[in-house]
Every structure is written in C-alpha cells, then in structure tokens.
Backbone as XML, in Angstrom:
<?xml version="1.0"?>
<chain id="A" units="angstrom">
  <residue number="1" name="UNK">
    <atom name="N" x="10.538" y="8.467" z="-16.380"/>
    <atom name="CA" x="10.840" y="8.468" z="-14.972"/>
    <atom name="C" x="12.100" y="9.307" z="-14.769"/>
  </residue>
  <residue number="2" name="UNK">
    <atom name="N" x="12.055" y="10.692" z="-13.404"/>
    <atom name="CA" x="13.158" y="11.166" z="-14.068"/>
    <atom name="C" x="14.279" y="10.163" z="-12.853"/>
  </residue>
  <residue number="3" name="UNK">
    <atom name="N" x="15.384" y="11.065" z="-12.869"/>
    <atom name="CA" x="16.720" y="10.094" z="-11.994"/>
    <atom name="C" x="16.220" y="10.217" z="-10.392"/>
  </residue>
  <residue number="4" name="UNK">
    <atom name="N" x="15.444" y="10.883" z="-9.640"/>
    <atom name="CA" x="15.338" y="11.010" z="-8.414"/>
    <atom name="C" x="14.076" y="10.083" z="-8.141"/>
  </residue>
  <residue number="5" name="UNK">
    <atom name="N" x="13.509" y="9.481" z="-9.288"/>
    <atom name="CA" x="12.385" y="7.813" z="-8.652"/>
    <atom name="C" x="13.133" y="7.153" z="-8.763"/>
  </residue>
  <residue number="6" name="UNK">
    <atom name="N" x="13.998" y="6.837" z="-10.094"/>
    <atom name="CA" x="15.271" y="6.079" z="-10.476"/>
    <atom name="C" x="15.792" y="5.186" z="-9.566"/>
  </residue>
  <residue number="7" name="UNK">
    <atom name="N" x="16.504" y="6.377" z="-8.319"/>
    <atom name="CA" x="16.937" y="6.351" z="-7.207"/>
    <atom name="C" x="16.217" y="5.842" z="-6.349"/>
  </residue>
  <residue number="8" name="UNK">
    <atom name="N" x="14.918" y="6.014" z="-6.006"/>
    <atom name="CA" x="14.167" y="6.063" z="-4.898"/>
    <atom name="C" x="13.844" y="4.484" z="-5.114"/>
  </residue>
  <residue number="9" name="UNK">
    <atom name="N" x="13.409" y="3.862" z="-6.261"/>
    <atom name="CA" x="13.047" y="2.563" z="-6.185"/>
    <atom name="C" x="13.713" y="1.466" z="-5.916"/>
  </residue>
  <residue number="10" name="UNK">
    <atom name="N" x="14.919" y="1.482" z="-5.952"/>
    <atom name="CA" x="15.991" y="0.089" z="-5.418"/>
    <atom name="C" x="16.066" y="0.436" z="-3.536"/>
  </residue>
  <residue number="11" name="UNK">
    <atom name="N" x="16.159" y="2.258" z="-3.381"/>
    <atom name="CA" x="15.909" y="2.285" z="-1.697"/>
    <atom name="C" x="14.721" y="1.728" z="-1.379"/>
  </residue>
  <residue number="12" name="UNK">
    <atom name="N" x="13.844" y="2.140" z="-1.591"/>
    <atom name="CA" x="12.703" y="1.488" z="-0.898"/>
    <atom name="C" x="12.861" y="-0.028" z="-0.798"/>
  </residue>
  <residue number="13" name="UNK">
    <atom name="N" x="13.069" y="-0.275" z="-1.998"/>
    <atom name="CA" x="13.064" y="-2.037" z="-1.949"/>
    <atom name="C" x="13.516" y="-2.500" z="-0.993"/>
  </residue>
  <residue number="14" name="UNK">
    <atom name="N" x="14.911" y="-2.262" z="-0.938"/>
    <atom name="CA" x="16.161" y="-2.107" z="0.292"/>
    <atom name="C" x="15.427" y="-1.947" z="1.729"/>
  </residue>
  <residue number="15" name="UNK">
    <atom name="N" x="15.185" y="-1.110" z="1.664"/>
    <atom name="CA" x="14.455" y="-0.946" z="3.030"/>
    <atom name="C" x="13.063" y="-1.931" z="3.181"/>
  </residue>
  <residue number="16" name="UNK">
    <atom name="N" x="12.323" y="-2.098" z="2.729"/>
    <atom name="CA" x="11.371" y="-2.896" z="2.451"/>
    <atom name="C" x="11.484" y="-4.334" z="2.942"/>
  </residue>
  <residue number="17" name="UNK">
    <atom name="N" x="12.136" y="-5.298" z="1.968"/>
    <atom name="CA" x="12.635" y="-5.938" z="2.167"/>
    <atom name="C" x="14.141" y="-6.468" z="2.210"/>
  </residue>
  <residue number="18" name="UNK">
    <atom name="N" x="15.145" y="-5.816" z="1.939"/>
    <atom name="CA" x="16.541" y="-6.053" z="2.145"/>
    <atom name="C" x="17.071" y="-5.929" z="3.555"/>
  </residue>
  <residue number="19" name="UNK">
    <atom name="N" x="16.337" y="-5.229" z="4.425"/>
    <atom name="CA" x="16.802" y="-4.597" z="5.533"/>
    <atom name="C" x="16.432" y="-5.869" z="6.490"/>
  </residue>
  <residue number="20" name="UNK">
    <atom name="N" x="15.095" y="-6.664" z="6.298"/>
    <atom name="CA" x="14.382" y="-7.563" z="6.711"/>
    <atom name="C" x="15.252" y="-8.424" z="6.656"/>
  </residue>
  <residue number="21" name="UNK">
    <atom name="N" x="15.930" y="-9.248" z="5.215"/>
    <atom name="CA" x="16.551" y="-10.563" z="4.907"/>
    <atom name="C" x="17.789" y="-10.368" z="5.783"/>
  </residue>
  <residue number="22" name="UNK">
    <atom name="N" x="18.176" y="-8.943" z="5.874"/>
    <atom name="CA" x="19.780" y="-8.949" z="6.386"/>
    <atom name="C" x="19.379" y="-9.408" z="8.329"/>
  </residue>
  <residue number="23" name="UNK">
    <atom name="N" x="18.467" y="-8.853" z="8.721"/>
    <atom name="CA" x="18.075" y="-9.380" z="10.222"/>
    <atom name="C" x="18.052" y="-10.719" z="10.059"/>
  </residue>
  <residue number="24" name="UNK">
    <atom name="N" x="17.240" y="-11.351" z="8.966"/>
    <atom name="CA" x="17.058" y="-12.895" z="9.348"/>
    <atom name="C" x="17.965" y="-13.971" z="9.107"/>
  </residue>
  <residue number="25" name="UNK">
    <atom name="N" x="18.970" y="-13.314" z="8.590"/>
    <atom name="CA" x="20.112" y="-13.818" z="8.246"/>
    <atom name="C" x="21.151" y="-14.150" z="9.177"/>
  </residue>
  <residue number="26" name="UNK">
    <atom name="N" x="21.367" y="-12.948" z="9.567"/>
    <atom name="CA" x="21.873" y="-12.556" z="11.318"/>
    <atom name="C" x="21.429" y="-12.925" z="12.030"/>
  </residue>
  <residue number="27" name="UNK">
    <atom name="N" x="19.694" y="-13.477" z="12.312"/>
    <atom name="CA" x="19.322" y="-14.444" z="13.279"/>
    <atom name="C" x="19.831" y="-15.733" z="12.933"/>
  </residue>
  <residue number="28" name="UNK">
    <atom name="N" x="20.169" y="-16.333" z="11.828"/>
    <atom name="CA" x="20.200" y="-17.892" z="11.671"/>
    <atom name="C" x="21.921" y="-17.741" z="12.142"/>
  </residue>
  <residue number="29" name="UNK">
    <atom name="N" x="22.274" y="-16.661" z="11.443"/>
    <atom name="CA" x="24.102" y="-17.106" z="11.523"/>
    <atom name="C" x="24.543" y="-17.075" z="13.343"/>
  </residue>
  <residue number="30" name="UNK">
    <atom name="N" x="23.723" y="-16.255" z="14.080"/>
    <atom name="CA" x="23.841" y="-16.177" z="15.466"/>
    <atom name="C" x="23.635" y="-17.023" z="15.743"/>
  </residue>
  <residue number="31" name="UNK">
    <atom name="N" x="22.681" y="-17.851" z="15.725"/>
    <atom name="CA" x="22.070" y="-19.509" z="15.819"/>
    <atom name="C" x="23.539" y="-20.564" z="15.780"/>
  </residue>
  <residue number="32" name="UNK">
    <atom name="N" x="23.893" y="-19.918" z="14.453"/>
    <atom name="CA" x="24.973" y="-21.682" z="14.321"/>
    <atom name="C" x="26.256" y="-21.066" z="14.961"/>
  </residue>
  <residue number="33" name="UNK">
    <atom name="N" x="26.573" y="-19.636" z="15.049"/>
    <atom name="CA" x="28.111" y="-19.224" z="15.140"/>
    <atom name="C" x="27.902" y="-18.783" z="16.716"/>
  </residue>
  <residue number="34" name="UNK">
    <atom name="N" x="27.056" y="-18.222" z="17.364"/>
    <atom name="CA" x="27.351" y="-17.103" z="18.807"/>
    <atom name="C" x="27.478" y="-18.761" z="19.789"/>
  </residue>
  <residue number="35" name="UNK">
    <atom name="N" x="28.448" y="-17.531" z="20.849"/>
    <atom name="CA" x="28.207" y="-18.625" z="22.076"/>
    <atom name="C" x="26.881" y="-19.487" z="22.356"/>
  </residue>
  <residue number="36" name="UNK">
    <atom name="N" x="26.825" y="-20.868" z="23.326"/>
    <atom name="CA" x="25.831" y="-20.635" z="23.855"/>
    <atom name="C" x="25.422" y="-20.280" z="24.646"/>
  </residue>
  <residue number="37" name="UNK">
    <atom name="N" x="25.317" y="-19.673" z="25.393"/>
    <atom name="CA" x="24.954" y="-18.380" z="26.427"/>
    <atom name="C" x="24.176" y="-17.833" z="25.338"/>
  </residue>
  <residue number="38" name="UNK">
    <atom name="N" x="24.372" y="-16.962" z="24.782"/>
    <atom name="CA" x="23.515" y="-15.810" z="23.974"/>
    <atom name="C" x="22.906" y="-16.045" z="22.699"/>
  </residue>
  <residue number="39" name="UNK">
    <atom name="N" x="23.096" y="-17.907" z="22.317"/>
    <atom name="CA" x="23.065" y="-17.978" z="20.823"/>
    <atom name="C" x="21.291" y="-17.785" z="20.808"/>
  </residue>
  <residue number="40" name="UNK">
    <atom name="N" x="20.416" y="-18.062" z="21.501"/>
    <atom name="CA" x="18.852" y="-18.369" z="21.122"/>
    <atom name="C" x="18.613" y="-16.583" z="21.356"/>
  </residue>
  <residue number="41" name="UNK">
    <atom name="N" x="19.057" y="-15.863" z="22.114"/>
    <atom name="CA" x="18.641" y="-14.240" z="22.787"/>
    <atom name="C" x="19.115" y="-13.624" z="20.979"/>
  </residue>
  <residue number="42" name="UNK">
    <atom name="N" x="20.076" y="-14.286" z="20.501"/>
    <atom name="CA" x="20.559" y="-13.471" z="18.789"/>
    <atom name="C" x="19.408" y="-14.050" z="18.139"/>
  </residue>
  <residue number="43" name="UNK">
    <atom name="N" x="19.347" y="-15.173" z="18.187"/>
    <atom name="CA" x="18.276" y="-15.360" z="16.716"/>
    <atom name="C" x="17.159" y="-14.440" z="17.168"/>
  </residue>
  <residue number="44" name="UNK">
    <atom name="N" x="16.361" y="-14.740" z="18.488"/>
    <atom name="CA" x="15.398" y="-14.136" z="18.873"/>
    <atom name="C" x="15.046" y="-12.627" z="18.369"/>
  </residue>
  <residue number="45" name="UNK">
    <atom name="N" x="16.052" y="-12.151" z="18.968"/>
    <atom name="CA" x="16.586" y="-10.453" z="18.594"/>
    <atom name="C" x="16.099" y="-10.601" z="16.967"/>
  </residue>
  <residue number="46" name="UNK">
    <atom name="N" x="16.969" y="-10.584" z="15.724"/>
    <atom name="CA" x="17.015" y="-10.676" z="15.151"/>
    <atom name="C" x="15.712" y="-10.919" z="14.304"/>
  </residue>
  <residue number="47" name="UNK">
    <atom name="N" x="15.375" y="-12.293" z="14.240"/>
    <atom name="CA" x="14.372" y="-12.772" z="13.871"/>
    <atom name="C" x="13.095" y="-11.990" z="14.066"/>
  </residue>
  <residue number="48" name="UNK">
    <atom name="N" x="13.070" y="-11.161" z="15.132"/>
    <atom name="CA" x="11.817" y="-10.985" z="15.789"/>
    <atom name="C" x="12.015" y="-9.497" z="15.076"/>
  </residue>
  <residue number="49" name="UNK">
    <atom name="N" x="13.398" y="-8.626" z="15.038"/>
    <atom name="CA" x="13.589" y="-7.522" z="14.375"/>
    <atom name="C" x="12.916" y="-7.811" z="12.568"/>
  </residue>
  <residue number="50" name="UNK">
    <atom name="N" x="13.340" y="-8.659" z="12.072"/>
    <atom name="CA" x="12.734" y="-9.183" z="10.654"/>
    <atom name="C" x="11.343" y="-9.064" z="10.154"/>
  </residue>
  <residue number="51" name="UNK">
    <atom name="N" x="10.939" y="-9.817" z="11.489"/>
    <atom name="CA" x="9.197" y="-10.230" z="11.143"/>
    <atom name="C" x="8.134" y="-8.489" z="11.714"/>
  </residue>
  <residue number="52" name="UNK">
    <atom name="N" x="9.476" y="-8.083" z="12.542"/>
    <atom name="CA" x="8.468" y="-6.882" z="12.647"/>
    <atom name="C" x="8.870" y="-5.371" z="11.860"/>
  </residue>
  <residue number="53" name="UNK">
    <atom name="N" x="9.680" y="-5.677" z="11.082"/>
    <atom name="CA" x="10.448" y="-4.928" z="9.959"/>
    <atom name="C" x="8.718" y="-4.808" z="8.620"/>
  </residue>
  <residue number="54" name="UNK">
    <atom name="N" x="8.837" y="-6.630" z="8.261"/>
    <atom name="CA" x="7.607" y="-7.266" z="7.374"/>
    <atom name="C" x="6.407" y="-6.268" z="7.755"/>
  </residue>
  <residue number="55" name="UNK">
    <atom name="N" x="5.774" y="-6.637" z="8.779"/>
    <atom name="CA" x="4.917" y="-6.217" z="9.216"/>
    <atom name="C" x="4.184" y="-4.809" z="9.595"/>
  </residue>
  <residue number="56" name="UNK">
    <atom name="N" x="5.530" y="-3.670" z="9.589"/>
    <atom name="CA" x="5.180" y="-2.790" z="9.804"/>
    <atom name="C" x="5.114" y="-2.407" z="8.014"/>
  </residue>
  <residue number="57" name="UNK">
    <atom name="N" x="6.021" y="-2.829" z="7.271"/>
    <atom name="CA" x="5.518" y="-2.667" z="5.930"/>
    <atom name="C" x="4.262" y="-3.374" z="5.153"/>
  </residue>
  <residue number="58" name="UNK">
    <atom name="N" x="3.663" y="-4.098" z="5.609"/>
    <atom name="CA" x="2.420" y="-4.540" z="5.142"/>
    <atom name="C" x="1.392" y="-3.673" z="5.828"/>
  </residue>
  <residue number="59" name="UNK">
    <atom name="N" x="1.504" y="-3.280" z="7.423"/>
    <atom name="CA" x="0.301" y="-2.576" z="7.891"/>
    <atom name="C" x="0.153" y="-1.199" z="7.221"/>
  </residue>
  <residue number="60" name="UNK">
    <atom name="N" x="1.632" y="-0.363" z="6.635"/>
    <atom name="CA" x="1.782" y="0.825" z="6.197"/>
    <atom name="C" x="1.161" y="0.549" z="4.599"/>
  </residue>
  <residue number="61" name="UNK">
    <atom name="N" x="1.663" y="-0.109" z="3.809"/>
    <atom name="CA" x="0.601" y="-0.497" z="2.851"/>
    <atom name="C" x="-0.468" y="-0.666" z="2.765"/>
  </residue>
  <residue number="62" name="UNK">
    <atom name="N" x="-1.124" y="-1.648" z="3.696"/>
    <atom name="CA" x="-2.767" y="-1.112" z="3.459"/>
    <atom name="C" x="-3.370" y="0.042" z="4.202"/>
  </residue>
  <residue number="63" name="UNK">
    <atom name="N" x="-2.623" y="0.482" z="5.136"/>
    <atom name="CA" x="-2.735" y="2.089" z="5.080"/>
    <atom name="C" x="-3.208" y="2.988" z="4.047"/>
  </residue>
  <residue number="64" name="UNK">
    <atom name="N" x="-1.992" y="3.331" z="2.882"/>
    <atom name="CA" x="-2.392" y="3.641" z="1.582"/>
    <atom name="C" x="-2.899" y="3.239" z="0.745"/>
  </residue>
  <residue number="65" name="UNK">
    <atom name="N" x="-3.251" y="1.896" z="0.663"/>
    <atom name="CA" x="-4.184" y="1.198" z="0.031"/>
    <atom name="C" x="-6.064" y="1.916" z="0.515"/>
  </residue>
  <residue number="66" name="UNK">
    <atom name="N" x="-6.378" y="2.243" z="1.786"/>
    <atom name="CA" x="-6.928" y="3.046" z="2.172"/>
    <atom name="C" x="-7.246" y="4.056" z="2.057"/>
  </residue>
  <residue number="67" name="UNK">
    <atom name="N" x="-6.200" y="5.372" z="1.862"/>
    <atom name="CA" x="-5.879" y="6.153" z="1.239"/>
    <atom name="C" x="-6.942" y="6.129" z="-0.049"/>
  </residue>
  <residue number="68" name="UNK">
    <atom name="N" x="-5.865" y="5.219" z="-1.077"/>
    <atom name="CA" x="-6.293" y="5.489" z="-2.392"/>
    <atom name="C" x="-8.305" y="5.246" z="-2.745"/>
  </residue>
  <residue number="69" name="UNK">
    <atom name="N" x="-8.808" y="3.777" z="-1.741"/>
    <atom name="CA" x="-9.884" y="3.586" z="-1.769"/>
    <atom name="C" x="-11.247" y="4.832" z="-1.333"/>
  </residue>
  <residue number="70" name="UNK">
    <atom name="N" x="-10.005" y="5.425" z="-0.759"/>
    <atom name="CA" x="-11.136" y="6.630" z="-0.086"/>
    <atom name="C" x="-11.009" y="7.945" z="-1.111"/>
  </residue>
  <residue number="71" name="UNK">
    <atom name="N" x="-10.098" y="7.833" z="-1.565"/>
    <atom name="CA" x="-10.078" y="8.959" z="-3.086"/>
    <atom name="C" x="-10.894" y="8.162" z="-4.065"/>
  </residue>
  <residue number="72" name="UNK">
    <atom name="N" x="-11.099" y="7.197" z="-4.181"/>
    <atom name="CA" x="-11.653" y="6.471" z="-5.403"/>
    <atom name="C" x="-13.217" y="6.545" z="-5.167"/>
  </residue>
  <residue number="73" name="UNK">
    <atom name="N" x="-13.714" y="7.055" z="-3.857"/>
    <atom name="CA" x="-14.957" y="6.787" z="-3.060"/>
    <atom name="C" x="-15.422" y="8.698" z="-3.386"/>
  </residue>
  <residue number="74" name="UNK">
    <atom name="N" x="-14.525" y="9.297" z="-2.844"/>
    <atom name="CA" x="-14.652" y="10.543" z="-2.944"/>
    <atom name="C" x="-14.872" y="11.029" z="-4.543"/>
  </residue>
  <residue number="75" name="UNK">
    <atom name="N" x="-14.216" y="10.596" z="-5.935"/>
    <atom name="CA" x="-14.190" y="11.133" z="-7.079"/>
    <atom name="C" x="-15.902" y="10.290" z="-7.768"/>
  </residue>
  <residue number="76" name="UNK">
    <atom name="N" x="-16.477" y="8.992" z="-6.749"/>
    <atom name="CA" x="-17.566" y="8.834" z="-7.728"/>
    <atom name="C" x="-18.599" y="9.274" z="-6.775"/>
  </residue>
  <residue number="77" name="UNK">
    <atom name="N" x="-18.394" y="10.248" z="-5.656"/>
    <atom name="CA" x="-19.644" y="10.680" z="-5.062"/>
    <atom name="C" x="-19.456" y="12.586" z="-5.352"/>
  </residue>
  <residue number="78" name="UNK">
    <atom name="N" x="-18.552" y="12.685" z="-6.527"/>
    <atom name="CA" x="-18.309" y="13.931" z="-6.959"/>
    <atom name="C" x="-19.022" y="13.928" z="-8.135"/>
  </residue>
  <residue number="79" name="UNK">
    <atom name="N" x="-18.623" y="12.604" z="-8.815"/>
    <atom name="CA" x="-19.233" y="12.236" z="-10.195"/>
    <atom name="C" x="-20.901" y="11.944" z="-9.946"/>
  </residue>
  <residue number="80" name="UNK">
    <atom name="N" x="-21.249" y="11.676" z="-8.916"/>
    <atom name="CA" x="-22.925" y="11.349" z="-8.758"/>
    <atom name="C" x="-23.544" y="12.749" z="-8.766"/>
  </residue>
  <residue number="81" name="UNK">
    <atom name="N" x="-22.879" y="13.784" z="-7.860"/>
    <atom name="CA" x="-23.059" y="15.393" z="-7.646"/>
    <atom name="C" x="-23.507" y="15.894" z="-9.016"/>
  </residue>
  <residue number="82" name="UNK">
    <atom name="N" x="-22.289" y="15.652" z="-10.158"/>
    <atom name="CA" x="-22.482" y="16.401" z="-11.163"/>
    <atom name="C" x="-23.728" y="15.734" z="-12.098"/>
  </residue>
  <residue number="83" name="UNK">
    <atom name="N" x="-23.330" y="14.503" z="-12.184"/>
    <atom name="CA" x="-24.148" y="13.884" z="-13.242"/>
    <atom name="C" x="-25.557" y="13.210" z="-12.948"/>
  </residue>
  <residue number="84" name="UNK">
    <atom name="N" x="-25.434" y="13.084" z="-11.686"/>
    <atom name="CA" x="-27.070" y="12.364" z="-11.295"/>
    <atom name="C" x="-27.487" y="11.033" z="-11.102"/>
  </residue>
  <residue number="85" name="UNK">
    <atom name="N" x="-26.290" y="10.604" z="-11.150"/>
    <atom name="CA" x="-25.739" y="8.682" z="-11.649"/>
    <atom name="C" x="-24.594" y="8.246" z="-11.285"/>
  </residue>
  <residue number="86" name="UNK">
    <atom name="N" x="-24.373" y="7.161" z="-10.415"/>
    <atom name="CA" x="-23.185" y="6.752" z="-10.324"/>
    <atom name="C" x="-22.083" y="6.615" z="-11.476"/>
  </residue>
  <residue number="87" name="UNK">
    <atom name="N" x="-21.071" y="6.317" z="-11.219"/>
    <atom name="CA" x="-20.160" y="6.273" z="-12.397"/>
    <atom name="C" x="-19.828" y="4.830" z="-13.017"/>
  </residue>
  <residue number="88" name="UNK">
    <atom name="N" x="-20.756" y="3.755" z="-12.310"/>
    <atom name="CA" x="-20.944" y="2.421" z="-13.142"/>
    <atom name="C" x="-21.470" y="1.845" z="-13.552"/>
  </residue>
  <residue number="89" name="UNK">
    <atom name="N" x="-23.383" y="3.275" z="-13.050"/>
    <atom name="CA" x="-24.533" y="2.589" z="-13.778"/>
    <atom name="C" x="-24.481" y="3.286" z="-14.842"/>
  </residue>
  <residue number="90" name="UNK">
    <atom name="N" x="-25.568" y="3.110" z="-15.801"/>
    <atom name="CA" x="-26.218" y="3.566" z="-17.044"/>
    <atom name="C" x="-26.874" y="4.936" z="-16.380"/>
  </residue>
  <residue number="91" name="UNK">
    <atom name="N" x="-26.862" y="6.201" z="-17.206"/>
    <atom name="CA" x="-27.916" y="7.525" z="-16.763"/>
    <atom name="C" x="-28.877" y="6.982" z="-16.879"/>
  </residue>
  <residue number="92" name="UNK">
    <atom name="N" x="-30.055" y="7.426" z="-16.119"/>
    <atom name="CA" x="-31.309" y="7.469" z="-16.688"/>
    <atom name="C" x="-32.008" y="7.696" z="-17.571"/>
  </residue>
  <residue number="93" name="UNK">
    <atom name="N" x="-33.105" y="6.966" z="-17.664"/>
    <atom name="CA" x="-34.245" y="7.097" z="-19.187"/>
    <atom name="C" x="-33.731" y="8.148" z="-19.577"/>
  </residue>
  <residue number="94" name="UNK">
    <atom name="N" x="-35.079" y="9.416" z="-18.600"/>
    <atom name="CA" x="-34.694" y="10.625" z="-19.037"/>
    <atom name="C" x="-33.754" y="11.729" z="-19.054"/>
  </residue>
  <residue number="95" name="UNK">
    <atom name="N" x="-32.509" y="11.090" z="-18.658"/>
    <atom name="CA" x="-31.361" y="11.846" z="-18.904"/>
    <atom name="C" x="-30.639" y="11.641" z="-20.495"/>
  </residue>
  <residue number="96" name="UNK">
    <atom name="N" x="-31.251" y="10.269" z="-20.695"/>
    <atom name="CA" x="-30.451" y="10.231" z="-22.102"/>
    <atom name="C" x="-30.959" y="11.071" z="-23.236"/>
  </residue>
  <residue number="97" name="UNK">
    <atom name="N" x="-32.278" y="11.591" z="-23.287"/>
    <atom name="CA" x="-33.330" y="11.869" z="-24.228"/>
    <atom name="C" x="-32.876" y="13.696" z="-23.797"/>
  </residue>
  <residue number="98" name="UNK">
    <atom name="N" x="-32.852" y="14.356" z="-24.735"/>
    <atom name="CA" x="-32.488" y="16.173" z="-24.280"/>
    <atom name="C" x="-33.882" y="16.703" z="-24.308"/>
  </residue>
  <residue number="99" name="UNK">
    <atom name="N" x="-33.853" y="17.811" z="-23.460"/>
    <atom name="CA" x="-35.039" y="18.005" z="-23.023"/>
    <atom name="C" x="-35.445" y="19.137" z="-24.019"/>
  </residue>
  <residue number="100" name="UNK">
    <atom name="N" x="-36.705" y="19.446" z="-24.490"/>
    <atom name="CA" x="-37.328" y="19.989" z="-24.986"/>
    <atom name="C" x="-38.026" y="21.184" z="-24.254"/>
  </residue>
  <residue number="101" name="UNK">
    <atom name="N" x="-37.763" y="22.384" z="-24.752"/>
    <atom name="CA" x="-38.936" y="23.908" z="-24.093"/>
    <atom name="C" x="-39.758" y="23.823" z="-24.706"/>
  </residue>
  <residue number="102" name="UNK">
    <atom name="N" x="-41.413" y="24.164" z="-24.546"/>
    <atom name="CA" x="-42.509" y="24.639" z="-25.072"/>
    <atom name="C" x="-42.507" y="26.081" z="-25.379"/>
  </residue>
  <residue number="103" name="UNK">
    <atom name="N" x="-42.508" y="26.144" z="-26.199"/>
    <atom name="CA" x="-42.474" y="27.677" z="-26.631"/>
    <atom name="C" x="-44.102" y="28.035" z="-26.694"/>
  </residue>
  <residue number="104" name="UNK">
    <atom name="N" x="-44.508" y="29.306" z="-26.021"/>
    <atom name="CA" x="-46.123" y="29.307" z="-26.345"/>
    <atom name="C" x="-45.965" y="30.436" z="-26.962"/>
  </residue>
</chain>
C-alpha cells in the first residue's frame, strides 16, 4: 500500500463516521449544557445532522456496491460471448470432446 491510501484510510473513516459521532455528541452536550430556549432546536440540529451524515454514507455505498454488481454482470456476459457457457455452469457435452475434420 503506497503512503497516499495510507493517508486516505483514517480520512475516510473520519469522515465516514467520526464526523457523524462528533454531531451526536454535540447534540447530547447541547441537550444537558445550552439554554433552555434553544436546548431541544441543538440536539435536533445536531442529531438530525448525524443521522443524515450515516445515511448519506450508506446510500453512497450501495451505490458502489451497484457499481461493482454491474461489472460482475458485464465480465460473465463477456465470458458467455467467448466461451458459450456461463461462468458457473459446466461447458457442454460437446464442447468438452475436440472436434474432429473428415478428411476425404
């Protein structure tokens, strides 16, 4: 792995979910510490920033999860093209047997 995934994998995480815990955190501490006037409008804020932080990272995941299923769809209807057979059945009878010319 060189140093620039290195890098990239504790950000993502971070963003992923670190960015999330730090909103919901900030919703509970608004909860026990803000005035009340504004204390339920902070958690709200907050909280609601969290869960839709989550969410847009789960919908973007199976996004590419999509992605990958549709490359995986595309390489065994490439593999049927060439070979004549899906890529999880058995070839056929007479594909296994090599074919013979008549010479006259």
């Amino acid at each position: 792995m060189d140093a620039r995934a290195r890098l990239a994998r504790p950000t993502v995480f971070f963003f992923r979910y670190g960015l999330a815990a730090i909103f919901f955190v900030m919703g509970f501490a608004s909860l026990l510490f803000a005035p009340p006037a504004s204390r339920y409008e902070g958690f709200s804020m907050c909280v609601g920033s969290a869960l839709s932080i989550l969410l847009l990272n789960f919908l973007f995941r199976m996004g590419a999860k999509g992605d990958h299923d549709r490359d995986a769809e595309e390489a065994a209807r490439d593999f049927y093209a060439r070979h004549g057979h899906w890529p999880d059945e058995a070839p056929p009878a007479d594909a296994r047997q090599p074919r013979r010319t008549h010479a006259s």
